[in-house]
C-alpha positions as protocol buffer text, in pm:
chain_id: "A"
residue {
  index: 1
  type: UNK
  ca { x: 3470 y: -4205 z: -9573 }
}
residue {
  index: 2
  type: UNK
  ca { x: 3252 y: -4261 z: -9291 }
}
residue {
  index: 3
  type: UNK
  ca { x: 3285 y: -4528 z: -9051 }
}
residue {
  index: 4
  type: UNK
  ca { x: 2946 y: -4763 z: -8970 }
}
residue {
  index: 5
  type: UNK
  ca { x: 2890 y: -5057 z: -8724 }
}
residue {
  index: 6
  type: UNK
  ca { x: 2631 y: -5250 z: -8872 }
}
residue {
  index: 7
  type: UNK
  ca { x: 2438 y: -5533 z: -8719 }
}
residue {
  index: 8
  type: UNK
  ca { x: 2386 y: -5867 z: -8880 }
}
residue {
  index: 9
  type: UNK
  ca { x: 2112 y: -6151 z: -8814 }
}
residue {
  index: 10
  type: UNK
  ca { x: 1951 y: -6439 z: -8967 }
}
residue {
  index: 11
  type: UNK
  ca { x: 1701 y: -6762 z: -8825 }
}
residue {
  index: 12
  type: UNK
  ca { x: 1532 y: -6937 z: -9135 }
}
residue {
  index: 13
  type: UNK
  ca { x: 1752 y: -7153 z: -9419 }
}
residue {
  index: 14
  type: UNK
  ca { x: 2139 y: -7146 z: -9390 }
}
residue {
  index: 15
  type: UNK
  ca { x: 2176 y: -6862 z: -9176 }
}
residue {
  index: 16
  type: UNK
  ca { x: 2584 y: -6846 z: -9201 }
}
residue {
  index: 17
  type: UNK
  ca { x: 2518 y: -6889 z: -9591 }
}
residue {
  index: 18
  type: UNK
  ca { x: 2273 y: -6580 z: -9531 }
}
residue {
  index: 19
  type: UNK
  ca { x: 2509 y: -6363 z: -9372 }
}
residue {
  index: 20
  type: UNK
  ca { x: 2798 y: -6435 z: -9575 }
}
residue {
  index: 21
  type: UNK
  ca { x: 2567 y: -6363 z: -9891 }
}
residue {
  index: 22
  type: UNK
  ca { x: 2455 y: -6048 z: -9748 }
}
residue {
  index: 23
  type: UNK
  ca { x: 2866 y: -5911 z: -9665 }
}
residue {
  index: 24
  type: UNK
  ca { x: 2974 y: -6064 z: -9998 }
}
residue {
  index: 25
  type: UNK
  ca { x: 2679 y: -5792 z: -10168 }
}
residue {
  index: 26
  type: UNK
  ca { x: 2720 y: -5547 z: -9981 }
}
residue {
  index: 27
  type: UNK
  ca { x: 3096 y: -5523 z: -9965 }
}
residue {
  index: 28
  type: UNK
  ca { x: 3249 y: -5770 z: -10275 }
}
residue {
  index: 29
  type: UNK
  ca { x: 3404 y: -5655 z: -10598 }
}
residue {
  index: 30
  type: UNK
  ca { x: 3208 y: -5424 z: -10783 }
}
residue {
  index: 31
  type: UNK
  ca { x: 3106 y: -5194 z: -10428 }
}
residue {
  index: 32
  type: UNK
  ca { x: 3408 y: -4994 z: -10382 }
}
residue {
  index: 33
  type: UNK
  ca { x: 3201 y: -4703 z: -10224 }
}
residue {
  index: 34
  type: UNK
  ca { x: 3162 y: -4977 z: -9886 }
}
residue {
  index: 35
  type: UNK
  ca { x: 3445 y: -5140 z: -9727 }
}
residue {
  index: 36
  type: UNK
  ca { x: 3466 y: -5421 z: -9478 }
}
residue {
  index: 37
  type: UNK
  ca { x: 3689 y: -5320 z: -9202 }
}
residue {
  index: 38
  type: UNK
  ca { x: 3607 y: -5569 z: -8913 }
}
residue {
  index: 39
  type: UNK
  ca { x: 3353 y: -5886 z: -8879 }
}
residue {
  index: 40
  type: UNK
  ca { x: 3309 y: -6045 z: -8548 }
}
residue {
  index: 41
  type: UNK
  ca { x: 3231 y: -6399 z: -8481 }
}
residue {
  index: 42
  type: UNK
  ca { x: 2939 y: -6557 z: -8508 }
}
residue {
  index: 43
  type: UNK
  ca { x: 2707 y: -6590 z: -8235 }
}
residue {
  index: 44
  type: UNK
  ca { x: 2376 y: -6771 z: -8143 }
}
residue {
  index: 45
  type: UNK
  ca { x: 2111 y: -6607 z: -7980 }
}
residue {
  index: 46
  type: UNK
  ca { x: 1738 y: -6658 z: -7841 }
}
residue {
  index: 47
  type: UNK
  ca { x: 1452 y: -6494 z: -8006 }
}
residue {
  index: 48
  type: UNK
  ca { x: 1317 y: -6180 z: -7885 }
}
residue {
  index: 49
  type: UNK
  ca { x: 929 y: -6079 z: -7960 }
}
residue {
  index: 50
  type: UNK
  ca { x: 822 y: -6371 z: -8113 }
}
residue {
  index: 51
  type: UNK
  ca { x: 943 y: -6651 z: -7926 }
}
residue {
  index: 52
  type: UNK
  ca { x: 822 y: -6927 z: -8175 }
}
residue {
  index: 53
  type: UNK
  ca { x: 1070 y: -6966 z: -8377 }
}
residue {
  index: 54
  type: UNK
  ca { x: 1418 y: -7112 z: -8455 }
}
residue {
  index: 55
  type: UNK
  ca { x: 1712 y: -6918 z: -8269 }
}
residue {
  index: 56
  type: UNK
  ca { x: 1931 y: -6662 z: -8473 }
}
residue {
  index: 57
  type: UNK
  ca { x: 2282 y: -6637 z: -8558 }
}
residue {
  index: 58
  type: UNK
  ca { x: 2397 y: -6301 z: -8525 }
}
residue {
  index: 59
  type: UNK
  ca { x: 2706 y: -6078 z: -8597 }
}
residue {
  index: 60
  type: UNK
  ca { x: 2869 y: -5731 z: -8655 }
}
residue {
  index: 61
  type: UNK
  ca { x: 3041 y: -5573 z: -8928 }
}
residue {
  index: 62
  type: UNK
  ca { x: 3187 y: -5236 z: -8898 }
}
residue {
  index: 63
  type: UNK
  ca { x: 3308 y: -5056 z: -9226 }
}
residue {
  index: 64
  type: UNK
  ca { x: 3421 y: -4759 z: -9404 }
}
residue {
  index: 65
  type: UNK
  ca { x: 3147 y: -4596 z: -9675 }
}
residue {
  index: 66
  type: UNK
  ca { x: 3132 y: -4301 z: -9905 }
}
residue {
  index: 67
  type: UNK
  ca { x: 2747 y: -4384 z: -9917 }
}
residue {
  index: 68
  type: UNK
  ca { x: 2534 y: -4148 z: -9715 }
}
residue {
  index: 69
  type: UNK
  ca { x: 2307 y: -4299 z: -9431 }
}
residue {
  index: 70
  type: UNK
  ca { x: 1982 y: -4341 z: -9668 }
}
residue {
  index: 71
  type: UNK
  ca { x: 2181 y: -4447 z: -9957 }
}
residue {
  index: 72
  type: UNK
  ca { x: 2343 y: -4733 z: -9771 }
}
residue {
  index: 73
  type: UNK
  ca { x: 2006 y: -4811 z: -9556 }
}
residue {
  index: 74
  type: UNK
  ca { x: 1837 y: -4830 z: -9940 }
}
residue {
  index: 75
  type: UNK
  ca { x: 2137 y: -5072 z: -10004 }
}
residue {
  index: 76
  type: UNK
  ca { x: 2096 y: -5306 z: -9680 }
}
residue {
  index: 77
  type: UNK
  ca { x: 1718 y: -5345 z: -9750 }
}
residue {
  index: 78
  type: UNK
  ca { x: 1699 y: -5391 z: -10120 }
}
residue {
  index: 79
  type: UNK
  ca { x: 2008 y: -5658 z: -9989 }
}
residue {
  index: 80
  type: UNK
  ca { x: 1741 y: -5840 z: -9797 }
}
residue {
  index: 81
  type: UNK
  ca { x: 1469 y: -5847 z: -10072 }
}
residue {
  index: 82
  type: UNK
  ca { x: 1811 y: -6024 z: -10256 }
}
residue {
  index: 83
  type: UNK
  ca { x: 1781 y: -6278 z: -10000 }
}
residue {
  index: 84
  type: UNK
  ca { x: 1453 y: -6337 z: -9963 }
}
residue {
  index: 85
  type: UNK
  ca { x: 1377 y: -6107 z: -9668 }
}
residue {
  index: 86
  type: UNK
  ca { x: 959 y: -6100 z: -9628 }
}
residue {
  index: 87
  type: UNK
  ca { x: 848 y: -5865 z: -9368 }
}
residue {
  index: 88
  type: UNK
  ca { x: 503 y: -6027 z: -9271 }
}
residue {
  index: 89
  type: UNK
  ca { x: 514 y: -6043 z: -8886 }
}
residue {
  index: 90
  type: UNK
  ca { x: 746 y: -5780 z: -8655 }
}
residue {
  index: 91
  type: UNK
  ca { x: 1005 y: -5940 z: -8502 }
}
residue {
  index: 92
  type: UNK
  ca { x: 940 y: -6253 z: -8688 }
}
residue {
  index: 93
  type: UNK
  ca { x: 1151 y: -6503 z: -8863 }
}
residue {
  index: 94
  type: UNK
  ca { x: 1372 y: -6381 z: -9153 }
}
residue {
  index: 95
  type: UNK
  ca { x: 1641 y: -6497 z: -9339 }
}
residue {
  index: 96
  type: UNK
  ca { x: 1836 y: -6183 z: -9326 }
}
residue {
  index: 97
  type: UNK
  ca { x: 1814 y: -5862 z: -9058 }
}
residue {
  index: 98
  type: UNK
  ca { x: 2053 y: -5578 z: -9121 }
}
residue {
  index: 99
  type: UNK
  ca { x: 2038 y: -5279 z: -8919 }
}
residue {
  index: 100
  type: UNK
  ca { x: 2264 y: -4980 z: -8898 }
}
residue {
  index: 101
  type: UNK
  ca { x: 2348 y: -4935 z: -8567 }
}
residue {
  index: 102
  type: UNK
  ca { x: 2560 y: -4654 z: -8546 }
}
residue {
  index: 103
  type: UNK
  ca { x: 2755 y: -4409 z: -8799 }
}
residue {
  index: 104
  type: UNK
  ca { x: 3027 y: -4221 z: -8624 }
}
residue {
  index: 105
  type: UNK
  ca { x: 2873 y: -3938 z: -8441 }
}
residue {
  index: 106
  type: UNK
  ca { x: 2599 y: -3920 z: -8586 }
}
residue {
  index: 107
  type: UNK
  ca { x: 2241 y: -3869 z: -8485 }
}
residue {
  index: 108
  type: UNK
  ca { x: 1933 y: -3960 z: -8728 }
}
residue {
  index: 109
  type: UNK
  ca { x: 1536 y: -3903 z: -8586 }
}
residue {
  index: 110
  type: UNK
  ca { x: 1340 y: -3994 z: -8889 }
}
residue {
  index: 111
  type: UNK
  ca { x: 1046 y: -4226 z: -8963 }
}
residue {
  index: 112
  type: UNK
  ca { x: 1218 y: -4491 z: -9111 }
}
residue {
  index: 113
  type: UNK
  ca { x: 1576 y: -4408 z: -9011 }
}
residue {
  index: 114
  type: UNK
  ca { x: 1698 y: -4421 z: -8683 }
}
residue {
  index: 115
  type: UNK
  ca { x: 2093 y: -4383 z: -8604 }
}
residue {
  index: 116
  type: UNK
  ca { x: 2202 y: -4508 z: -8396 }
}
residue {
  index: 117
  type: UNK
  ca { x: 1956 y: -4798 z: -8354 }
}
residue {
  index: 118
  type: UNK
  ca { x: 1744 y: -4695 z: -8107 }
}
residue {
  index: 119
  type: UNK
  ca { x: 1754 y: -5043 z: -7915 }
}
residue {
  index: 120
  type: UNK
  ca { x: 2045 y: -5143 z: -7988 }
}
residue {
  index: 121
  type: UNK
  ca { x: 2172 y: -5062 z: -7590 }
}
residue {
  index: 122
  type: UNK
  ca { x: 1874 y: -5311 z: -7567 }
}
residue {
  index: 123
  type: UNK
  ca { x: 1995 y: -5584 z: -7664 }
}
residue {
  index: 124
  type: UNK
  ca { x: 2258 y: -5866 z: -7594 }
}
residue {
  index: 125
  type: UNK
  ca { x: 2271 y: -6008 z: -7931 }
}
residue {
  index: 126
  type: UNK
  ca { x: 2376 y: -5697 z: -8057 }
}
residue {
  index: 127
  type: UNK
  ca { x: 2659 y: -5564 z: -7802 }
}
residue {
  index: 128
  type: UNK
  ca { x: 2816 y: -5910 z: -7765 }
}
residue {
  index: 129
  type: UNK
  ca { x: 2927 y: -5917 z: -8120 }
}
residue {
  index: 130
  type: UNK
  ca { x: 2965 y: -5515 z: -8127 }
}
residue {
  index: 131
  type: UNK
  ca { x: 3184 y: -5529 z: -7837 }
}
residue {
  index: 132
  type: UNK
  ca { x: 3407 y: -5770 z: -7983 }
}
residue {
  index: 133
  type: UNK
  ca { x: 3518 y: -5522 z: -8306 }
}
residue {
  index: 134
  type: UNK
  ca { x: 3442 y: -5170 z: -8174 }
}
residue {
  index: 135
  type: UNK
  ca { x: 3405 y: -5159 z: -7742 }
}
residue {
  index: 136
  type: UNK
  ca { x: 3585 y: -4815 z: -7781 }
}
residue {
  index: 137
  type: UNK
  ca { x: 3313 y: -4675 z: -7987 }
}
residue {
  index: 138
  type: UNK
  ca { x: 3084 y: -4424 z: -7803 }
}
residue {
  index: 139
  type: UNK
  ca { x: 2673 y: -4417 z: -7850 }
}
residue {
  index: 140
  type: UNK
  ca { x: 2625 y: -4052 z: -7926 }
}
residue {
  index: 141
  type: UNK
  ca { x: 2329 y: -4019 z: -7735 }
}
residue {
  index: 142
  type: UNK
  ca { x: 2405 y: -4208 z: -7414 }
}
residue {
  index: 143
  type: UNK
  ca { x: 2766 y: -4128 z: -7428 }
}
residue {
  index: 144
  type: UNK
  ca { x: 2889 y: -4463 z: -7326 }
}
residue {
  index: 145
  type: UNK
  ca { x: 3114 y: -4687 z: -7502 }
}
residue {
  index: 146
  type: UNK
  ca { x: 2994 y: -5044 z: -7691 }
}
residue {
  index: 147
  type: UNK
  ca { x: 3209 y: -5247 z: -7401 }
}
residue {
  index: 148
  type: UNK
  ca { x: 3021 y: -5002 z: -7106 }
}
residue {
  index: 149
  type: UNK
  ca { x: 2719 y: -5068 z: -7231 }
}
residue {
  index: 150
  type: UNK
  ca { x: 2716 y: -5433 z: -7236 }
}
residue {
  index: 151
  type: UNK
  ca { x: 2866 y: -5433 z: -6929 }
}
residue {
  index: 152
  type: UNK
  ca { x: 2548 y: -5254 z: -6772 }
}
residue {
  index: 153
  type: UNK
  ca { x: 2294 y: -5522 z: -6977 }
}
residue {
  index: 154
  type: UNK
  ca { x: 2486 y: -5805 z: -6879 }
}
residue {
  index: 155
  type: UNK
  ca { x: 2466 y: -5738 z: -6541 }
}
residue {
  index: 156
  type: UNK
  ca { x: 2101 y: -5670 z: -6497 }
}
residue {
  index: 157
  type: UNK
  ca { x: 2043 y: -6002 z: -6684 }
}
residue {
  index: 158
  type: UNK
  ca { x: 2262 y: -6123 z: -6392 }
}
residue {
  index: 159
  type: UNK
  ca { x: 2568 y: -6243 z: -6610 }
}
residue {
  index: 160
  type: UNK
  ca { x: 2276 y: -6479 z: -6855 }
}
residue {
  index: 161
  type: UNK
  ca { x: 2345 y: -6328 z: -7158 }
}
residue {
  index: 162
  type: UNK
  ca { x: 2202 y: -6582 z: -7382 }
}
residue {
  index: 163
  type: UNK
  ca { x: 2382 y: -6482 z: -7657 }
}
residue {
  index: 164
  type: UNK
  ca { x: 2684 y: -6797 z: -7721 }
}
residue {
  index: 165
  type: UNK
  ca { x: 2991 y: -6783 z: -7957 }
}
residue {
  index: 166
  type: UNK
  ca { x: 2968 y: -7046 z: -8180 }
}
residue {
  index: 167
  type: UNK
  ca { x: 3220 y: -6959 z: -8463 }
}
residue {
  index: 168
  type: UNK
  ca { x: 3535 y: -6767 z: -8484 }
}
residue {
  index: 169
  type: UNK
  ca { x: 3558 y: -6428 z: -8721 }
}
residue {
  index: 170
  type: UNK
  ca { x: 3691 y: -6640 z: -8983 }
}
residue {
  index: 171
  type: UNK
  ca { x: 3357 y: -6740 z: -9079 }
}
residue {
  index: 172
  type: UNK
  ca { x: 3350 y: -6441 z: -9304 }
}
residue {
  index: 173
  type: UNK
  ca { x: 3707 y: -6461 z: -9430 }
}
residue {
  index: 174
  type: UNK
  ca { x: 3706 y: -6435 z: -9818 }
}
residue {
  index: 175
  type: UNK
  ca { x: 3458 y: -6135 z: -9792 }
}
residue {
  index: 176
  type: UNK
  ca { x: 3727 y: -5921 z: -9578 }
}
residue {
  index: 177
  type: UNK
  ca { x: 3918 y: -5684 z: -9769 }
}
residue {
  index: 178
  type: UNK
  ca { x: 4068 y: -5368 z: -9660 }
}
């Protein structure tokens, strides 16, 4: 089994509904090949790209899969065709985003596969909820840790992160199992 951090994001409809949906596919009964090891709360975050449009509510999951890295990226995008996921306009609104953002030690360079995500040390809305269930965890390529990482961002956005807590871990509750 490998272990996978796995970011989580959604701006149009019921966006906790969205995310919950998405977790209860991709780990619920019947998927005992992907496990849910750790959710983090729930956080609200600006746009980036496209500013015109309704904030996100973001999150991280980390789990344990027998799945390889393009089986489980099939799974996460034929999850967001599930729920209504129309990719018309990068960066644009969506109901659900889910990204693999990194997979152990491992290092993926193809077209459409990138691991770990290659913005991912990028971006607040991604490390603030990443930090909260794996800081420990090292990028393979920078060789920094989750927690060092968004240390570094945060500070050059001079200690604005944007990104606010909103809801506690519990939000995904009933879709936890180990």
């Amino acid at each position: 089994m490998a272990e996978v951090c796995l970011g989580l994001g959604s701006n149009v409809g019921d966006k906790r509904a969205n995310l919950r949906a998405a977790l209860a596919l991709l780990c619920g009964p019947g998927t005992p090949e992907v496990s849910l090891l750790a959710v983090s709360s729930l956080y609200r975050t600006e746009p980036v790209g496209l500013l015109d449009q309704d904030w996100f509510l973001n999150a991280a999951a980390r789990l344990e899969t027998r799945l390889t890295p393009r089986d489980l990226l099939n799974r996460l995008l034929a999850i967001e065709r599930e729920l209504g996921r129309v990719r018309t306009v990068r960066n644009g609104p969506r109901s659900i985003d889910l990204d693999i953002l990194l997979w152990e030690n491992l290092i993926v360079a193809e077209a459409d596969l990138v691991i770990p995500h290659a913005r991912m040390h990028e971006r607040l809305f991604v490390l603030e909820p990443l930090a909260e269930i794996a800081a420990a965890v090292r990028h393979p390529v920078l060789g920094i840790s989750v927690a060092e990482g968004l240390a570094r961002l945060a500070a050059q956005s001079g200690g604005e992160t944007g990104v606010l807590r909103v809801e506690a871990a519990t939000w995904a509750a009933p879709t936890v199992r180990r």
